[in-house]
N, C-alpha and C positions, 0 to 999 in steps of 0.2 A: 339375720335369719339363723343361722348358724349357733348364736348366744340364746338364742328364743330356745331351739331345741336341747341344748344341753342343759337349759335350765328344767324344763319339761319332764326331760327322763330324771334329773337328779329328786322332785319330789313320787316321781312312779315308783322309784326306788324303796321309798319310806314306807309306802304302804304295806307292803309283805310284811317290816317290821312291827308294825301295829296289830297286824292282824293276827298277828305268829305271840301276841302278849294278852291279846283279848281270848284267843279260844284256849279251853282246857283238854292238852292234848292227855289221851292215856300214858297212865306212870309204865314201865317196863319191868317186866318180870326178870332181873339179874341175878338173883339169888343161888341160882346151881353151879353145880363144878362144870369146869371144861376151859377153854379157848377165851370165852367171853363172858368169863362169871366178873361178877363186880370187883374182888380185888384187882385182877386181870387189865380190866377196862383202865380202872386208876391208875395202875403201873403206866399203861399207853399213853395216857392221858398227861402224866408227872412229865414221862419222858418226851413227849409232845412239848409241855409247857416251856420245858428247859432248852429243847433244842431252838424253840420259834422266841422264849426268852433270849439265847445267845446269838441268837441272827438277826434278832432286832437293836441287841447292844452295838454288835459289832458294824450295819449298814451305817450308823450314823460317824462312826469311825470315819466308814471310809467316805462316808459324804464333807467330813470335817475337812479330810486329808487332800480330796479335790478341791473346795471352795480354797483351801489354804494356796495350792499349787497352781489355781488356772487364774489368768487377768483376764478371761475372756469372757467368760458368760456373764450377763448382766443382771442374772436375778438373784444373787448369794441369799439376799434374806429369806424366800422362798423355800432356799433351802435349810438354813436354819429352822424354820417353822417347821419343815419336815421333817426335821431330825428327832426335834422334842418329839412329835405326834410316833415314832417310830419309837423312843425311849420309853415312853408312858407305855406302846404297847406290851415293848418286853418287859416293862416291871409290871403291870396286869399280870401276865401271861406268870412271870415269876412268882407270884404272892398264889394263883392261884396253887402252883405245889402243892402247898403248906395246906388248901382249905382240905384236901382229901383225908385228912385225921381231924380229929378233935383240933380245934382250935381253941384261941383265945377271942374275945369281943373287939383287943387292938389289929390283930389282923385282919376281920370281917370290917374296919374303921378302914385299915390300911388299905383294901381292898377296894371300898367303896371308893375312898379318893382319887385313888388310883386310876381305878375306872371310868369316874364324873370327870378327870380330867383329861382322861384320853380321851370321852367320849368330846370334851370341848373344843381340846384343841385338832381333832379329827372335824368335826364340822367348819371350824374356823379355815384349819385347811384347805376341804371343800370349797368352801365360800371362796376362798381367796383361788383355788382356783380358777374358779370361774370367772372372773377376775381378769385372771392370768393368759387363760389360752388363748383371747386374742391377740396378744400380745407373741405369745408364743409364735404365732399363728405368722405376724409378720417376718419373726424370728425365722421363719422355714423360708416365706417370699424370699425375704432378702439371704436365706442360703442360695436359693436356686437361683436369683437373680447374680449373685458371686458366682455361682460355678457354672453360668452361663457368659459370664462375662469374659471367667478363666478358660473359656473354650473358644472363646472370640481370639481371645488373646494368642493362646496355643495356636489357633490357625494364623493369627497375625507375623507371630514368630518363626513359625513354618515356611509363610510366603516370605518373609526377610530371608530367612535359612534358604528358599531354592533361588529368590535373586542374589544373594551371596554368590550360590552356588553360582547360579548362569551367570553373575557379573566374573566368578575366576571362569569359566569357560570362555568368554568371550576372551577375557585377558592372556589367554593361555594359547585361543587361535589366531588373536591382533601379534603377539609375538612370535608365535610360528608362522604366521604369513609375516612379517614385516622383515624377516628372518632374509628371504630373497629380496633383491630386484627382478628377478626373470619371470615373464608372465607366466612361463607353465609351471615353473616349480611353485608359485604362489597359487595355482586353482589346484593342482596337483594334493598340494599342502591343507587346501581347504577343505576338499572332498574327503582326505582323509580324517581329518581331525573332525570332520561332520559327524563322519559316518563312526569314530570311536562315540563320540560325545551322546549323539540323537539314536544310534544301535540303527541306521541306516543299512536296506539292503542294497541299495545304488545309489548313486550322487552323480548329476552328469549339467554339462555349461554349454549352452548352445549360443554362438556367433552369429551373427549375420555374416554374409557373404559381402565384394566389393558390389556389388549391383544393387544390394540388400532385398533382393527379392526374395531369398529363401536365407534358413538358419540350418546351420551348421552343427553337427555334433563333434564339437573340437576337444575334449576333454571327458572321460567316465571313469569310476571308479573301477566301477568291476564289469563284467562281461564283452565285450570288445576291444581287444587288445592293439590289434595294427591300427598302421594311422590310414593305409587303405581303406579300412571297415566304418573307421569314423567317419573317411570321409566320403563315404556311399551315404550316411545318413540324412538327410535334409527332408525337412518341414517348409512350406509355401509360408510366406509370411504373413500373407493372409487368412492361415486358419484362425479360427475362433478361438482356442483356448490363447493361444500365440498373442493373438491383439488384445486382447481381455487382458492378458499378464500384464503385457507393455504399457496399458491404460492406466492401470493400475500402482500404486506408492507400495500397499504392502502386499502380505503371502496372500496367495491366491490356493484354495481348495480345489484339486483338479480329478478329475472323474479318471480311476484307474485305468479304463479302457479307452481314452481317448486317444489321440493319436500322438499328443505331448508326452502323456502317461505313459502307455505301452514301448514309444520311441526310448524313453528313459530309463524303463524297467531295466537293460539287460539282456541276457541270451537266456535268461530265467521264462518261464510259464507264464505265472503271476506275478503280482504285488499286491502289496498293500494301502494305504493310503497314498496319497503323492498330494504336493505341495512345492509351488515354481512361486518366484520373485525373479523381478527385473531390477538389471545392474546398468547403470549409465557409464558408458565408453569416454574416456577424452582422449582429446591427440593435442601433439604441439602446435599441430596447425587450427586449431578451434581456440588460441590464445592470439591476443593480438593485445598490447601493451599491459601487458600483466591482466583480463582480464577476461573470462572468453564470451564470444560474442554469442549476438541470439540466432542459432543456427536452427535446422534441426536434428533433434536428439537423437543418439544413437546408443540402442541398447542389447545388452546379453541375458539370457536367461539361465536362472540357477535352480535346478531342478531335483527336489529329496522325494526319494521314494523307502517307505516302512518294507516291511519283513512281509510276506504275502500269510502266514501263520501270525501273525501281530493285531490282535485284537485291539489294540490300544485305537484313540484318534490325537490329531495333532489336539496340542495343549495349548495355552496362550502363554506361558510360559516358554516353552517350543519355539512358537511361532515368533515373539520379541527376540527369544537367542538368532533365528534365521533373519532377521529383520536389518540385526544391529552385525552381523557376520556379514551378510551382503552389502552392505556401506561399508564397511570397513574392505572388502575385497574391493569391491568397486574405486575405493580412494588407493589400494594396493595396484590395482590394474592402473587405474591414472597413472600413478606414479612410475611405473614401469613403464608405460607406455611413451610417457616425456623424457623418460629415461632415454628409451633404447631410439626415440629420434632425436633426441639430444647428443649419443652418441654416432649415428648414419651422418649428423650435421658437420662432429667432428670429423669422422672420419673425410667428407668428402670437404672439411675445410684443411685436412690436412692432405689430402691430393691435392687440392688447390693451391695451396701452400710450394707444396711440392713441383707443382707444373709455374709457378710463378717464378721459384728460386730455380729453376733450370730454364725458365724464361730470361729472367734477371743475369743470370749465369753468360746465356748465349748472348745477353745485351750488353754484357759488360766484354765477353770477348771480342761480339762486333766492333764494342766501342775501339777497344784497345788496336784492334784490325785496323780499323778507320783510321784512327790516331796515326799508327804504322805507319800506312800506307799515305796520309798527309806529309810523314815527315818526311818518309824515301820521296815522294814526288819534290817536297820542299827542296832539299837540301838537293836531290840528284837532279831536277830536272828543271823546277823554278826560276832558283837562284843561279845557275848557269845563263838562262837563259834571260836574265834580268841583267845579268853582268855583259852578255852581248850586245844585248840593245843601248846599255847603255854607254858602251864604247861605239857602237855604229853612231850613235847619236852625235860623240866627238866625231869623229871620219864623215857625217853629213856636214859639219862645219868647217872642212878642210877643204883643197885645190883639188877637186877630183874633176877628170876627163868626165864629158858626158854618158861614153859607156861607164863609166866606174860608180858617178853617184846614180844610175838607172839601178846597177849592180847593190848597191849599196840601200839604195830606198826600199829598193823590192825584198832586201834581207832583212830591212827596219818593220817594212810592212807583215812580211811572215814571220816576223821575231812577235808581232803584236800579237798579231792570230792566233798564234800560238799558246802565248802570255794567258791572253783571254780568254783560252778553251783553257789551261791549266786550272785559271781562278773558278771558272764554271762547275771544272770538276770537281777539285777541293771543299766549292761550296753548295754542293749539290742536295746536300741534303737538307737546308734552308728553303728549296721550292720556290728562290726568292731571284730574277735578273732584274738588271735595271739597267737603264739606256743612258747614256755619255751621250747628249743633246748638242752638238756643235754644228757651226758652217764647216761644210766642206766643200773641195771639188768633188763632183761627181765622176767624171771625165777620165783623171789621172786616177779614180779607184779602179773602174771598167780599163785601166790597158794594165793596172796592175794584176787584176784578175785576170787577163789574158795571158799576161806573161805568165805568170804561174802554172796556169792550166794546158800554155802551149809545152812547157818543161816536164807538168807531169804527162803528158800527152806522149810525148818524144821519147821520155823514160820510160812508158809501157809499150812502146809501138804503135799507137792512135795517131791516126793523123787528126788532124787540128785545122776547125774554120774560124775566122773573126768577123764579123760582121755587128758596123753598132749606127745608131741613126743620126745626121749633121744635125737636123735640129734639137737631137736632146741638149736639156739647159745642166749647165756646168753646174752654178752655184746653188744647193741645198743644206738644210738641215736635218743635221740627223743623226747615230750610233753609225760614225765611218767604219771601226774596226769588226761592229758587229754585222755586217753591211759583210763585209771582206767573209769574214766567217763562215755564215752562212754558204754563199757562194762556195767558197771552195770546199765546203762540205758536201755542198751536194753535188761537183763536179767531181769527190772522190767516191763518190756513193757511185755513181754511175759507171767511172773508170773500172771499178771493183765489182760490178755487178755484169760487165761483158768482157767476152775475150778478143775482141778483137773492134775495126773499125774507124770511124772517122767520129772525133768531136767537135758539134758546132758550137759557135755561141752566139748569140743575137741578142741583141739588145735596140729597142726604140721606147719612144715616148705614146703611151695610149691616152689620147685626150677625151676619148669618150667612155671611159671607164666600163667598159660594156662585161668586161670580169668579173668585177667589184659590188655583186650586186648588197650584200649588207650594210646599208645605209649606216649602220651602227658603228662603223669602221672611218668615219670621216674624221679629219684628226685636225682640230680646232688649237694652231702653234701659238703660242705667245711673240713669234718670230713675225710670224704674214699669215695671211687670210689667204694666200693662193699656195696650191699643190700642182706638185707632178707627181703626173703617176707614170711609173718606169715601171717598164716590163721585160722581163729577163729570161729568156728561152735557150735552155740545155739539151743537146740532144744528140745518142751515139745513133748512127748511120751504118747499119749494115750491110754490103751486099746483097749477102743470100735473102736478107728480109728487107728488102728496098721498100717492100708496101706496106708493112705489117705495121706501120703508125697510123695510113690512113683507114685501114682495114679495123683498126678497134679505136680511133677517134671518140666513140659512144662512150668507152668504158673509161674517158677522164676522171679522175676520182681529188674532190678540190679537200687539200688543206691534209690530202692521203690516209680521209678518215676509210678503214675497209680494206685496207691493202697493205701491206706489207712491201716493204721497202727495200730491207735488205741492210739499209742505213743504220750506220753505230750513231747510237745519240740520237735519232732523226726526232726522237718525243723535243730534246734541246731545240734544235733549227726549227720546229714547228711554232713552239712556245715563243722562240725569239721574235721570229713573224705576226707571228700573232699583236706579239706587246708592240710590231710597227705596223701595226695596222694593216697587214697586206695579207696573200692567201698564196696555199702552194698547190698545183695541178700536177700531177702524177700521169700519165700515159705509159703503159705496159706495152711491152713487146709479144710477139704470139708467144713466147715462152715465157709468161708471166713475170718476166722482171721490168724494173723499171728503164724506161728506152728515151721519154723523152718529160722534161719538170719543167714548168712556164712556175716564175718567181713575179709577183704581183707586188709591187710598194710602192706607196702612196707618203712621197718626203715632200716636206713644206719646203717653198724657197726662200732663198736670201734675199733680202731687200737692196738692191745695187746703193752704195755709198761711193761718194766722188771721192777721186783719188787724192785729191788735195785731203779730204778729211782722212783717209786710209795712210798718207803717207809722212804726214804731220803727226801723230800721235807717236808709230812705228820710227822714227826720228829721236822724237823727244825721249823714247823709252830707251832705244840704245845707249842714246847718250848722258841718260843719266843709270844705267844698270855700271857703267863703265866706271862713275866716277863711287855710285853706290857700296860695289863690290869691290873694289879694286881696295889691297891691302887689310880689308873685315878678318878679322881672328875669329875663326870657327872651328871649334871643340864637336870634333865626328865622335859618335861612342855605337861598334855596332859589331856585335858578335859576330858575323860572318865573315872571314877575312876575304875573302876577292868581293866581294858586295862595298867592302870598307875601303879596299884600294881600287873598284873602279869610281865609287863618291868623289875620295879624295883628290884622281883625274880630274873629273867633273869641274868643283870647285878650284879648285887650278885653273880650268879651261878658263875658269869666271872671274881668277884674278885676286882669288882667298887664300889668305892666310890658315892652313888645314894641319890642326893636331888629332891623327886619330889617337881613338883608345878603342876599346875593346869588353870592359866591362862597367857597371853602371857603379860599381865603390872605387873602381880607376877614376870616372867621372868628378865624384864628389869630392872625391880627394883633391884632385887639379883644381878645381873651383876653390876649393879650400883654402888654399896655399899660395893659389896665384894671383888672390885677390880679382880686381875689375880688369883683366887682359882680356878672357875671350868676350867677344859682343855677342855670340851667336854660338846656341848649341845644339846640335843635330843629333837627336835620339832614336834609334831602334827602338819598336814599344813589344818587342816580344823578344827579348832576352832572357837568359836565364838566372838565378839566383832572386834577381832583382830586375822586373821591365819598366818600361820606359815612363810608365805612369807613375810608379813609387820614387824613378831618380826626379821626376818633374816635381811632384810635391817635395822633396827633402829642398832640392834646389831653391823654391821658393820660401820655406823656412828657415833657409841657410839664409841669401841676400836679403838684407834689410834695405841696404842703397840699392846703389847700382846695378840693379840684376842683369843679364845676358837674358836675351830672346831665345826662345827654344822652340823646336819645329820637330816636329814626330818625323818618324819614317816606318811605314809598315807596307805589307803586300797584302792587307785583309783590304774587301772590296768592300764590307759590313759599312753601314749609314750612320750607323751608331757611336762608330771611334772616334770621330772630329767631335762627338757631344764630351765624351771622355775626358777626351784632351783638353777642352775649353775648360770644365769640372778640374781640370789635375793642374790648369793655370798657363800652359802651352798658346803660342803664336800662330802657328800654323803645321798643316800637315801637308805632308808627300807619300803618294802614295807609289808604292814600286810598278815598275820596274823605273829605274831614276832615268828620265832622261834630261840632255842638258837644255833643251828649252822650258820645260814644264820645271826644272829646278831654281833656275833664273827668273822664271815668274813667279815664282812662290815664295824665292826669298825676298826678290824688290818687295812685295804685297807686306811681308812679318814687316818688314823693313820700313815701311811708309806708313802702315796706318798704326 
């Protein structure tokens, strides 16, 4: 369409010149003087020719001088062909000068050609325009579609240029928050650097509360200063803008006037736009092996408010800076947040610490205390009295008058008692007794515990009753020393609990066990199938309160759970009864002490054996311990020296050959050097440098022949040590306090088997 018209006008054009050759216009009358007489005209016309002659020379100049200089335009030859048609016209133009005088017929020749070929190569021109300007035509599309391109471009460059930008913004606020660990100085840090970056008029961080019912304004940039004023502020959690935020991943558009908005604003009038995102909360406690569990979520809100004078709206450029700011604060808050209960953790693992090494502290002084206090008992109070018994034990095998060995048993017997309550104490912290299972007389224990109790009776003032029943049975089985114990514990418990009056004691046999009610308590002996049950009745007699026993009868209290005793130890004497199966009954006096204790035990009997079998073995034993013992070489080794000279009594008494020593490299040495002389070696196993277990093992690496029997000696009641001993290659053990029949059976026993 476009080609159609420019061809159209280019022949309209033609016509004027045809028409302008066919009519005969009038000649003009030039002939007169003035301005515009004919030579006048000429002048104009020469100098017309000359000037439009030198500007047609010289366009093609400069069109030469371009096509030579540009590689860009595509049509060069176009312009060549214009050049000619622009030369041909200044040489027309030129030649015409020369026709305003006379000429010659060569110039009117020169003229004409001149002419005919401008006029050619001007229509050729023409033509080839036409030709051309479509061409051209694309030539413009494809400028404007270039310089619509290079404006795409420009903006493309732009948006790189402001995320440049907001990528260093962001990097500039990740380093000034990363700057602290402390939560305030990291929102502190953000509101600021917000509010340079976005030209923020507030910036404010709302917390939930512990309840999370309402949000907090814990943090603002500008307009409320105290932390009282903050924390007046609070939004329900369930407003709408509020829960909308929280639902929501990115920036939320928030209505100026709403109650988030205005809350936000400041102690200011107005604002301008506002724009809140949610920040997710973590704690150390929402991890659980590195990774956190699915809870639910707990969030803050970060609240930008514009300039109320700020025409602007948030930008989405903006809005990504606020996006990636709050993730990054939020990952800053985490961090802090694990931080500073990672340090509460410390700290209270370091009170912990703290209370354990002052715990540990007070356990090792205990210990040390303990330790002490075993040894002062050991050494002061023990071992003396281990050294008694075991001399009385000689003096029970001597000529004594019947008062003297009476005097004498009843010293062996309280030496036991005593022994016994030592080792209880010593080993008290094990929680652990255990019962020495033997036959006894019953009989001769009940007048030993008279005797005693008549002495301590006599000694305080108390008169003293005895009363016991003919038919109780002599022979049982049973813990005899712990039997004794018991008993005179609680006849001192009583002594010690009144000031004055009379002590009974009474003792019969209850065959219908009507005390005894916990069946659980029957005690099935490896000894016999049949029991007695003895019962044992303690009790001070007052005067002034002759009735005051039968008068609270009611308030019996069995086994004295609920009452108070008075008793040192009485948890001991409970515990002990308990493990014989019997029960202890307490009766109070009107002044709540204890007045009168019934003792309940329930011991297996002995099975009677004929005296021909009792007196035949007891025979054969004497008479061969005599020829057994008599001249044996025994190597004593034991750190205590009166412990070590009343042994070496003992074995004397027994008709041994006794080298003591004193330390366990004295031992090895003697063994050494004296070759196979001793038969027998008696070790202390709690010596010092070196005890009794390491001289055992060396002993046995030493003899390859003929080794000597070796026999422990200790005063620990522990179950464990005779396992010890067997492990370290030992014969037999003896346990303290040494006496000389329990010494005499344990050596024939290493000795025989």
């Amino acid at each position: 369409m476009p080609r159609a018209f420019y061809h159209g006008l280019l022949i309209l054009s033609s016509f004027p010149l045809a028409t302008a050759a066919e009519i005969d216009l009038p000649l003009c009358d030039c002939d007169g003087d003035g301005v515009w007489s004919i030579d006048s005209i000429r002048n104009w016309q020469k100098v017309s020719d000359i000037l439009i002659a030198a500007a047609y020379f010289s366009i093609p100049l400069e069109l030469l001088y371009f096509v030579t200089c540009s590689n860009l335009f595509p049509f060069k030859w176009i312009l060549f062909q214009f050049s000619a048609f622009v030369v041909l016209c200044g040489l027309t133009h030129l030649l015409n000068v020369f026709t305003y005088k006379p000429h010659s017929f060569l110039l009117v020749l020169a003229l004409t050609i001149s002419k005919f070929l401008t006029a050619l190569v001007s229509f050729l021109t023409a033509i080839t325009l036409l030709t051309l300007i479509p061409q051209l035509l694309k030539v413009k599309l494809r400028e404007n579609f270039l310089r619509r391109k290079a404006r795409e471009l420009d903006r493309e460059v732009g948006l790189m240029k402001r995320q440049e930008e907001a990528s260093w913004h962001v990097r500039m606020l990740t380093q000034e928050i990363r700057k602290s660990l402390d939560k305030h100085t990291i929102l502190y840090t953000t509101l600021v650097e917000l509010s340079k970056t976005l030209q923020l008029q507030n910036c404010a961080v709302w917390m939930p509360n512990e309840n999370e019912l309402e949000m907090n304004l814990t943090h603002e940039l500008n307009g409320r200063r105290g932390s009282s004023d903050l924390d007046a502020v609070s939004i329900p959690v369930d407003d709408p803008d509020v829960a909308h935020v929280k639902k929501r991943d990115g920036v939320e558009i928030l209505d100026p006037e709403s109650m988030l908005g205005r809350a936000s604003s400041g102690m200011v009038g107005g604002s301008g736009a506002v724009a809140a995102i949610r920040m997710p909360m973590l704690k150390v406690s929402d991890f659980k092996r590195g990774t956190p569990e699915v809870l639910q979520a707990c969030y803050g809100i970060l609240v930008l408010v514009l300039p109320e004078n700020d025409t602007r709206v948030w930008s989405h450029r903006e809005l990504e800076l606020i996006e990636v700011v709050a993730d990054q604060v939020a990952v800053a808050l985490s961090h802090a947040a694990v931080l500073e209960e990672s340090h509460m953790i410390r700290d209270k693992l370091v009170e912990q610490n703290k209370v354990l090494l002052q715990a540990r502290q007070n356990v090792m002084m205990a210990s040390e205390a303990w330790n002490l206090f075993r040894k002062i008992m050991n050494q002061g109070i023990r071992s003396p009295i281990h050294s008694i018994l075991g001399l009385l034990s000689i003096m029970q095998q001597g000529n004594l008058t019947p008062e003297q060995r009476l005097i004498v048993n009843t010293m062996a017997k309280t030496g036991g008692v005593v022994s016994a309550l030592i080792n209880d104490t010593l080993e008290i912290n094990s929680e652990h007794f255990t019962l020495e299972m033997k036959p006894f007389q019953l009989q001769p224990l009940i007048k030993e515990a008279a005797c005693i109790a008549r002495c301590l009776c006599d000694g305080r003032g108390f008169g003293f009753g005895f009363q016991v029943e003919n038919k109780l049975l002599d022979q049982v089985i049973g813990d005899e020393r712990r039997i004794l114990h018991v008993l005179l514990h609680i006849i001192g418990g009583l002594l010690n609990g009144s000031n004055g009056g009379c002590m009974t004691l009474r003792v019969w046999s209850d065959s219908e066990l009507e005390d005894l009610r916990d069946q659980r308590w029957v005690w099935k002996s490896k000894f016999s199938n049949v029991n007695s049950c003895v019962k044992f009745e303690m009790a001070i007699r007052r005067s002034l309160c002759s009735n005051s026993s039968s008068s609270v009868q009611h308030d019996r209290k069995q086994n004295g759970e609920g009452f108070d005793t008075g008793f040192f130890s009485f948890g001991m004497c409970k515990k002990l009864v308990q493990l014989m199966r019997g029960n202890i009954c307490i009766i109070p006096s009107c002044h709540g002490r204890p007045e009168c204790v019934t003792l309940l035990l329930r011991l297996p009997l002995q099975p009677p054996m004929p005296i021909s079998d009792l007196e035949g073995p007891l025979g054969r034993r004497h008479r061969s311990s005599s020829s057994l013992l008599e001249g044996l070489q025994v190597l004593l080794v034991d750190d205590d020296g009166i412990n070590r000279k009343v042994t070496h009594k003992l074995l004397e008494k027994l008709g041994c050959c006794v080298s003591p020593l004193s330390t366990g490299a004295e031992c090895l040495s003697s063994i050494g050097t004296s070759g196979a002389q001793f038969q027998l070696v008696i070790l202390d196993l709690n010596m010092p440098m070196m005890n009794g277990y390491e001289v055992a093992t060396k002993v046995r690496d030493m003899r390859t022949g003929c080794r000597p029997l070796i026999v422990a000696l200790t005063a620990s009641t522990e179950e464990h040590v005779w396992e010890r001993c067997v492990k370290s290659g030992m014969n037999g053990l003896i346990r303290k306090p040494v006496l000389l029949p329990e010494l005499e059976r344990e050596l024939l026993r290493a000795l025989t088997t």
